[in-house]
C-alpha positions as CSV (number, residue, x, y, z in Angstrom):
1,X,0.0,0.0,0.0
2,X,3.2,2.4,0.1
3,X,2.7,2.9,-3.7
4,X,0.9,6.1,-3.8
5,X,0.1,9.4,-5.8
6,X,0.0,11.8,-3.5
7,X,3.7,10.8,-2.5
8,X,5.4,13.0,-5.7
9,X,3.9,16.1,-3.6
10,X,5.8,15.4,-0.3
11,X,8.6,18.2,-0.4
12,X,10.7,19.8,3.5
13,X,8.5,20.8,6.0
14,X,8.0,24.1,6.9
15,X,9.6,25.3,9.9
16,X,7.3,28.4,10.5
17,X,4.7,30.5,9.5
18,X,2.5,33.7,10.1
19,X,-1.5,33.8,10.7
20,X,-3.5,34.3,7.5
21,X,-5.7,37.1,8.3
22,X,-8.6,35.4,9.2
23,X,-6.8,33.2,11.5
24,X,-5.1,36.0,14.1
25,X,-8.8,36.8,15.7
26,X,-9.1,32.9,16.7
27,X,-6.3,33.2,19.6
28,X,-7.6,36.2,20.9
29,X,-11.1,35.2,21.2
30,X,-11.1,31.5,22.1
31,X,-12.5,30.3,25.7
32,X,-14.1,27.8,27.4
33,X,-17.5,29.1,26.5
34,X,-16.4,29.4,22.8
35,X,-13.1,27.3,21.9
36,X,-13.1,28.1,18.5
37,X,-13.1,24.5,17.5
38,X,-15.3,22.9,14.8
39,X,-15.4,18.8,14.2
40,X,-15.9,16.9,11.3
41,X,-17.3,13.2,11.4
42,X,-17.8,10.2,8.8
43,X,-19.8,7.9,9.9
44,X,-19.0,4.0,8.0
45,X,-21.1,1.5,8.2
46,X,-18.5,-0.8,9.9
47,X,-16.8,-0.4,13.7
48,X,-13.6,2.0,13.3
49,X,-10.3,-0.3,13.6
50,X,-8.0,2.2,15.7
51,X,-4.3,0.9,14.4
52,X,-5.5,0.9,10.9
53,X,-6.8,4.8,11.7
54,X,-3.5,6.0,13.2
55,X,-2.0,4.1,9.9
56,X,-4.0,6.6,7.7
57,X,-3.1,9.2,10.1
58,X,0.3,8.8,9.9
59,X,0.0,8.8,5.5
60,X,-2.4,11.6,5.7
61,X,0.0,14.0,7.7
62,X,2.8,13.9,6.0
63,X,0.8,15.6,2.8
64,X,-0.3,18.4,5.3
65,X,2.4,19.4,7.3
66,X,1.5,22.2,8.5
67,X,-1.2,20.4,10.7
68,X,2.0,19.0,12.7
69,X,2.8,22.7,14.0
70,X,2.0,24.1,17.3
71,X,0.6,28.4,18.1
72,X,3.2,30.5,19.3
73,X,3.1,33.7,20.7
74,X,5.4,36.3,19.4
75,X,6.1,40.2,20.4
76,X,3.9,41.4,18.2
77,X,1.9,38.2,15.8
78,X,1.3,34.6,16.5
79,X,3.3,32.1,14.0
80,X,2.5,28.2,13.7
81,X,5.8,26.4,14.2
82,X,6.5,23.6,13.2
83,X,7.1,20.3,16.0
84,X,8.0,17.0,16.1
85,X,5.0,16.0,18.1
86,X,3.3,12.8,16.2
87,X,-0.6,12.6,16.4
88,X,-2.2,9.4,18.1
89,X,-5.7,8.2,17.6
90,X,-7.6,8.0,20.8
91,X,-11.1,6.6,21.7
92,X,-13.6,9.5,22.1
93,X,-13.6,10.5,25.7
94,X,-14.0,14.7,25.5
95,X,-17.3,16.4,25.2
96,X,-17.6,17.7,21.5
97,X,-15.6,20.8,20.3
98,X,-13.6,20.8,23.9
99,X,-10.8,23.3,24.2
100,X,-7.8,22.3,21.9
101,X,-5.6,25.4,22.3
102,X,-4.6,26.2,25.5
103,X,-2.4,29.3,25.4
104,X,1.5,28.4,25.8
105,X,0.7,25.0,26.0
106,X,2.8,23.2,23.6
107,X,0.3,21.4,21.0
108,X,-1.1,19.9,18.4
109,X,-3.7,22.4,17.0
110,X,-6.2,19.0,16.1
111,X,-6.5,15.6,17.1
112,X,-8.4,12.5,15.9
113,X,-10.4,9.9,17.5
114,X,-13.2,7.6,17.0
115,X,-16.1,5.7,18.4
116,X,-18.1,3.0,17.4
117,X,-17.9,3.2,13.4
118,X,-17.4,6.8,13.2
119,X,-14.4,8.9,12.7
120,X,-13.9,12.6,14.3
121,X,-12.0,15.1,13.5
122,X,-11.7,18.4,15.7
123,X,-9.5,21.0,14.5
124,X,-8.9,25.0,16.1
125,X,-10.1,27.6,13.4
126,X,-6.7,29.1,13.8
127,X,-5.5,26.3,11.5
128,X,-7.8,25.9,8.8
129,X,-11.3,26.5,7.6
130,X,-13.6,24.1,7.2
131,X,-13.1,23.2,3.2
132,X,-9.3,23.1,4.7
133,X,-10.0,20.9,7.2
134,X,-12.5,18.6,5.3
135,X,-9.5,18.1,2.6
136,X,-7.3,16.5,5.7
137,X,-10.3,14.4,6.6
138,X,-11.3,13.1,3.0
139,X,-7.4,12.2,2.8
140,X,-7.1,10.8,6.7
141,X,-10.8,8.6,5.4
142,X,-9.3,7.7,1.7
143,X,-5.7,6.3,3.6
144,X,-8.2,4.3,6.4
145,X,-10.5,2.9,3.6
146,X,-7.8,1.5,1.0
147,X,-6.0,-0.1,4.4
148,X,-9.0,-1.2,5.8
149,X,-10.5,-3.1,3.0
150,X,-7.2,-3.5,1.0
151,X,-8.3,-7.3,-0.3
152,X,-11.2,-5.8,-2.0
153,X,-8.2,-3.6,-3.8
154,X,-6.0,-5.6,-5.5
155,X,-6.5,-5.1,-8.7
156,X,-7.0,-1.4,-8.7
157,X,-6.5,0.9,-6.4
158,X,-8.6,4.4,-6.4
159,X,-7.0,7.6,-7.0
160,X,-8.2,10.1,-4.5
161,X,-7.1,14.0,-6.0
162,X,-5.4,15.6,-2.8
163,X,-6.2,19.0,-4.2
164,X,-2.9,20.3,-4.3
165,X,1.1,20.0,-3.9
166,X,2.1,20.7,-0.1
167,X,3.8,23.9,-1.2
168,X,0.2,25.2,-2.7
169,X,-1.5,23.8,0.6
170,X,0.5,25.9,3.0
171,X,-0.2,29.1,0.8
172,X,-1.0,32.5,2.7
173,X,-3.6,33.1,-0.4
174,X,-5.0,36.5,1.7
175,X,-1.5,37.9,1.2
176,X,-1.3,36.2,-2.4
177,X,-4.3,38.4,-3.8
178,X,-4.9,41.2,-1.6
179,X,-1.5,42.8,-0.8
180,X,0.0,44.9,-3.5
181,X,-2.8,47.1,-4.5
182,X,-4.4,48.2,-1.8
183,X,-3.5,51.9,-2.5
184,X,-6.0,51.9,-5.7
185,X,-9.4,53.6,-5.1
186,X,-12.1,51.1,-5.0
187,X,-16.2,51.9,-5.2
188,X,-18.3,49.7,-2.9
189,X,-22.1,50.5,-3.0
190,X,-22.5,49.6,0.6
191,X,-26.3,49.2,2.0
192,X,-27.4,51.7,4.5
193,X,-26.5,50.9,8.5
194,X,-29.5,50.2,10.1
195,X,-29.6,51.0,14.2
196,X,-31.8,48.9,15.1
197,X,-29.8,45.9,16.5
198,X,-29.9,42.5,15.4
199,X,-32.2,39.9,17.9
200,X,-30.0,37.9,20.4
201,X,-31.2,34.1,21.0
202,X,-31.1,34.2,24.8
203,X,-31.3,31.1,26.7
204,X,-30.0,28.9,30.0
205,X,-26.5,27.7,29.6
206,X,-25.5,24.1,30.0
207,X,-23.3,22.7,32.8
208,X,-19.4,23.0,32.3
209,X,-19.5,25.0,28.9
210,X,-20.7,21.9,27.5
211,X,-22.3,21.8,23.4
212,X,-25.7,20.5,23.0
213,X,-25.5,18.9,19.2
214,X,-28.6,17.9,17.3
215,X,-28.6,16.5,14.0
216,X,-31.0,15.9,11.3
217,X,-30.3,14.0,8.6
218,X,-32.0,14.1,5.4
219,X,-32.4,13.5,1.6
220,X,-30.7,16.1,-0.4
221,X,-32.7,15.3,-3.2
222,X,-35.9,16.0,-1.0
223,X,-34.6,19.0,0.1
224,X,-33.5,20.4,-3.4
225,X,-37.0,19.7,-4.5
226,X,-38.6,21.9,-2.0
227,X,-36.2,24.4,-2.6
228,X,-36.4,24.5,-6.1
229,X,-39.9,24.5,-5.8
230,X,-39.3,28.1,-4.0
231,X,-37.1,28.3,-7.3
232,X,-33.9,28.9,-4.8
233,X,-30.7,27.0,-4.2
234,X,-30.5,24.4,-1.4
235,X,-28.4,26.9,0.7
236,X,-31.1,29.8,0.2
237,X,-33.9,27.8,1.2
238,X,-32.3,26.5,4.8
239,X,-30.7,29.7,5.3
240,X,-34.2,31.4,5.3
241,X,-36.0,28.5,6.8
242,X,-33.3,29.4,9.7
243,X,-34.3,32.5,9.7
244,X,-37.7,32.0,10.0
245,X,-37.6,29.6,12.6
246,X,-36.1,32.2,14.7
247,X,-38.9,34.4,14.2
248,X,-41.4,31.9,15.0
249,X,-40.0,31.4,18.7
250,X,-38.9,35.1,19.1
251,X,-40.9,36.6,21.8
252,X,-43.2,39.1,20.9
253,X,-41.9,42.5,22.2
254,X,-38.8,41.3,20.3
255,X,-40.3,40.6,16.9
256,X,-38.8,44.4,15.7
257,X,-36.0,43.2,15.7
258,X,-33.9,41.9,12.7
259,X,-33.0,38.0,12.2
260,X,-29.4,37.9,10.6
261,X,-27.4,35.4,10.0
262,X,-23.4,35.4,9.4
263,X,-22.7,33.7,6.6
264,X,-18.8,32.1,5.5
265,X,-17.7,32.6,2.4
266,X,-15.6,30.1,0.8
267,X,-12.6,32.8,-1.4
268,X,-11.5,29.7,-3.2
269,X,-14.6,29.9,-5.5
270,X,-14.0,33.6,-6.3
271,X,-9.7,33.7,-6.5
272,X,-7.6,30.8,-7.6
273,X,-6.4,29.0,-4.5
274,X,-5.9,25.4,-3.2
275,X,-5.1,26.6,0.2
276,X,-5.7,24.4,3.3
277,X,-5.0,27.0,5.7
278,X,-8.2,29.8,6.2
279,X,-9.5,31.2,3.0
280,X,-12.6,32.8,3.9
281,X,-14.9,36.0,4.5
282,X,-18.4,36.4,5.8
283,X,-21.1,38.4,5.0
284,X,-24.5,39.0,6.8
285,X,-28.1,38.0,5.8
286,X,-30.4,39.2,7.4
287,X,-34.3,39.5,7.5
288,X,-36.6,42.2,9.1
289,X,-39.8,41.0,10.0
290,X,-40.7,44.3,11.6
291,X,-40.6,46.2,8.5
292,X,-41.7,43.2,6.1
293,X,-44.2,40.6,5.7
294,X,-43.6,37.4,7.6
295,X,-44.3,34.9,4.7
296,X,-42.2,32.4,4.7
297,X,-41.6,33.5,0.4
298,X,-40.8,36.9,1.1
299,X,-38.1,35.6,3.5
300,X,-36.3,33.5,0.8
301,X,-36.9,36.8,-1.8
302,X,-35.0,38.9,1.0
303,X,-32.5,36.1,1.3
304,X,-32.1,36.0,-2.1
305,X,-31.4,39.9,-2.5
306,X,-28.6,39.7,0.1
307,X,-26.9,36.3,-1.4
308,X,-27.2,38.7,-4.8
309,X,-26.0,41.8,-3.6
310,X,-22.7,40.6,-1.1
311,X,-22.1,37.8,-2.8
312,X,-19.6,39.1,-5.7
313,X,-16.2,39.2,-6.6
314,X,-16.1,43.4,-6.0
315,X,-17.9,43.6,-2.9
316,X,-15.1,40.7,-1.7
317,X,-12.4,42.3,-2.9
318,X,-12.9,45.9,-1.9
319,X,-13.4,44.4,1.8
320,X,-10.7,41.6,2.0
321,X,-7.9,44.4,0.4
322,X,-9.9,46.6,3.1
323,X,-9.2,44.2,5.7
324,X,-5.4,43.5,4.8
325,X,-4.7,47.1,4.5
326,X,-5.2,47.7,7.7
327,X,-3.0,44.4,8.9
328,X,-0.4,46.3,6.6
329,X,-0.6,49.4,8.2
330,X,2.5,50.0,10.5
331,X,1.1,51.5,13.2
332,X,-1.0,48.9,13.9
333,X,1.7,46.2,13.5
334,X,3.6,48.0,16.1
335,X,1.3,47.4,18.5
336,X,2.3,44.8,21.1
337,X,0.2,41.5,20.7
338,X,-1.7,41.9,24.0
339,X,-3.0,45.1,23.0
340,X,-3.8,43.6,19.4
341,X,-5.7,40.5,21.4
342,X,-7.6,43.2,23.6
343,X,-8.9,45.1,20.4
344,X,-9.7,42.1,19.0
345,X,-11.9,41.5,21.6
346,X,-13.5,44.1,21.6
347,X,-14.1,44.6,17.6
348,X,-15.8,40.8,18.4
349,X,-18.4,42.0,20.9
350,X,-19.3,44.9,18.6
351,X,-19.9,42.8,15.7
352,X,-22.4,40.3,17.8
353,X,-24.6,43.1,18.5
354,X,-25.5,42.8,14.7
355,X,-26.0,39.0,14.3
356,X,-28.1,36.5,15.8
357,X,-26.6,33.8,14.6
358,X,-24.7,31.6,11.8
359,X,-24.9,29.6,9.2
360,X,-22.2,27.4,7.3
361,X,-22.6,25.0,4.3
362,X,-19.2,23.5,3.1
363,X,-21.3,21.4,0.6
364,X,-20.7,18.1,-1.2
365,X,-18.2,15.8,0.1
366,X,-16.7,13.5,-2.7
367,X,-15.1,10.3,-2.5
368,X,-13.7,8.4,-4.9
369,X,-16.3,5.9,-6.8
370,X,-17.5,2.6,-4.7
371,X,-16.8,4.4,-1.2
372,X,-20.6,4.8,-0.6
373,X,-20.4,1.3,0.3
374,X,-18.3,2.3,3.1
375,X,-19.1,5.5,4.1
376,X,-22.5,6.0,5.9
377,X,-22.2,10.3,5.7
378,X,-20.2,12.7,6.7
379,X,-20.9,16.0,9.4
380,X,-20.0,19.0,10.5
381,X,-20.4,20.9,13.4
382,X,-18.4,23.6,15.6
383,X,-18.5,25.3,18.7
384,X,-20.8,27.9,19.5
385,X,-21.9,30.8,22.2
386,X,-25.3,30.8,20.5
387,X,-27.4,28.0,18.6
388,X,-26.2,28.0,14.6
389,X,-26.4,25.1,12.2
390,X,-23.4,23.9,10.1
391,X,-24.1,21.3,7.2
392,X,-22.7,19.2,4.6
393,X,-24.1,16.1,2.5
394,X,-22.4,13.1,1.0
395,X,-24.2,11.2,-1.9
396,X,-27.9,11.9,-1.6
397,X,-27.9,12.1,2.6
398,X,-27.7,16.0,4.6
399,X,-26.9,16.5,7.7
400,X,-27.9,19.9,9.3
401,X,-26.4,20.1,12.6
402,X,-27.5,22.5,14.7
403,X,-24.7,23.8,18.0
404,X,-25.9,25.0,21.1
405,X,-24.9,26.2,24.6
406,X,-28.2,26.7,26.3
407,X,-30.8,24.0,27.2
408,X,-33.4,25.0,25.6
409,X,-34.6,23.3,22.1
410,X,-37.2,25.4,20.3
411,X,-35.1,26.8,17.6
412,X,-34.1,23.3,16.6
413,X,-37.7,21.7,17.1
414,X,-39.4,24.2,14.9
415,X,-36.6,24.0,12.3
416,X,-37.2,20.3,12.1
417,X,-40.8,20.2,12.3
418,X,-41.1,22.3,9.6
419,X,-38.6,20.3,7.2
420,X,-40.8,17.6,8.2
421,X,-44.2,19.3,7.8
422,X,-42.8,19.5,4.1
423,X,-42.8,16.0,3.4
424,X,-39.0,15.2,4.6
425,X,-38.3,12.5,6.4
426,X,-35.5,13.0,9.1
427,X,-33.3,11.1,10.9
428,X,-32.4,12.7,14.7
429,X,-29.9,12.4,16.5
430,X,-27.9,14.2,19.9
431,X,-25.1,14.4,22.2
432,X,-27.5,15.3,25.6
């Protein structure tokens, strides 16, 4: 099994390297209540076998070296540098998205483990993005499957497209496309600021900063055919049904209030890059049942506009080369890192006031052909100091996972029962 592809890519590690842009906020805001870590799952149909895992583990980490690098803290940035610490599969035994970095601590920013037949892997944002991270766990799956059932292999071996050289996969792409002309004059037609602020999901938290994790899974194709019945995309339609199961449980005196939702966006879909470190922006999407009419269309039209309107390769580029200029600016990169961390902070808590929540599709996961037999689906889900739902779907199976810190369920309930009213069948499942 040593004869492999992906081995032509394998080049020196890398013995350091700076925080992307979107990666230097994760330090400075992760805590126990929010640890900045999101976990990816596949789900076989068959019982993990651990040795065979750490096998795959081994294979799949030498393609992605930069996973084997611990956070520093330096005088004025943090840096990932590299170590020699090996990962080592473990039986689940945390709760899920438990702290991973720890300040000075010196390690790994991800670790694997299983349970039963399914696979986990829990990364800190610092190090990736999810489409990042999901390329290290199709690889780390590929490795465990071809091991795992090699006699139903000999004859051919499936090739598995790793995306990218190791040199490509390390690439800073925020400094790759938005340093250099930052100077040039840029017109952004930017919606008016509302004042009214965005409603906050309030609710009782669990013991010990623990998550509460529901998840529904669901036909893709079922869903698409609602949604295209709306004549929307798949993402459209949930994000609005979101929305509007928000409104459905907000109290009344609070109905004036807009519903938005931050939303990632994926860069590697609007600027040529193969990154696996962060490569992403965000824009909000939002809903104002106050000022509009509350049918359930209208939300998706309003949806729609915002997906229209932020969604473009100008808008992105005049606020990413917005965003970098700043970074750039020599004043600010001057400033002692505990300072940086502090303003950090504080830029975070300013920017919750407008959201209520978020959203995240990182879409279709593909295996090579014949894997289906193997793979039950994959997930996704991530820490979080207020419910949100992150989803993904493998062949024709979703799973919309919805994140929580407080107790309470009605968010989730209503989200669910109205998939279901629909005509969807759904399978649940949950950690509490």
């Amino acid at each position: 099994m040593s004869a492999n592809p992906m081995n032509r890519f394998r080049t020196a590690r890398v013995e350091w390297a700076r925080l992307d842009n979107a990666s230097k906020i994760f330090p400075a805001t992760s805590n126990n209540k929010d640890t900045k870590v999101f976990r990816l799952t596949c789900e076989l149909f068959e019982t993990v076998k651990p040795e065979i895992l750490q096998q795959a583990l081994n294979e799949t980490v030498e393609n992605f070296p930069l996973h084997r690098s611990i956070l520093r803290r330096g005088v004025f940035w943090y840096y990932l540098e590299t170590s020699d610490i090996q990962p080592i599969v473990e039986i689940e035994s945390n709760p899920v998205c438990s702290p991973i970095y720890k300040g000075d601590k010196r390690n790994l920013l991800f670790r694997i483990f299983y349970y039963n037949n399914r696979i986990n892997l829990e990364l800190f944002h610092a190090l990736s993005d999810g489409i990042g991270a999901l390329w290290f766990m199709q690889s780390l799956v590929y490795h465990y499957i071809i091991r795992r059932y090699k006699d139903n292999f000999v004859n051919t071996i499936p090739t598995f497209d790793c995306n990218s050289s190791i040199s490509k996969k390390i690439d800073d792409s925020f400094e790759k496309h938005f340093i250099g002309n930052n100077k040039r004059k840029q017109k952004s037609k930017d919606r008016k600021k509302e004042n009214t602020s965005a409603y906050h999901i309030k609710g009782t938290r669990l013991e010990e900063n623990r998550i509460k994790l529901i998840e529904g899974s669901m036909s893709v194709k079922a869903v698409l055919d609602q949604a295209h019945g709306y004549n929307t995309t798949l993402t459209i339609f949930l994000t609005s049904l979101f929305i509007y199961s928000i409104y459905k449980v907000m109290p009344v005196h609070m109905k004036n209030h807009p519903v938005v939702l931050s939303v990632p966006i994926n860069l590697r879909y609007f600027f040529e890059s193969v990154t696996a470190r962060n490569f992403f922006s965000t824009m909000n999407v939002g809903y104002d049942f106050g000022k509009s009419n509350d049918d359930f269309k209208e939300v998706i039209h309003g949806v729609n506009q915002c997906f229209q309107n932020d969604l473009t390769e100008e808008r992105l580029n005049y606020q990413l080369k917005h965003l970098m200029a700043l970074e750039q600016n020599p004043f600010i990169r001057a400033i002692p890192l505990p300072l940086k961390d502090c303003s950090l902070r504080i830029a975070t808590k300013l920017t919750d006031r407008k959201i209520t929540s978020t959203i995240s599709n990182i879409g279709q996961v593909s295996m090579p052909l014949g894997f289906d037999s193997y793979i039950r689906q994959f997930s996704i889900c991530i820490s979080a100091r207020r419910p949100q739902i992150t989803m993904c779907s493998y062949e024709d199976r979703l799973v919309v996972s919805f994140t929580s810190p407080f107790r309470e369920t009605e968010i989730q309930r209503t989200f669910f029962q109205l998939l279901s009213k629909m005509g969807i069948e759904i399978e649940i499942s949950s950690n509490i």
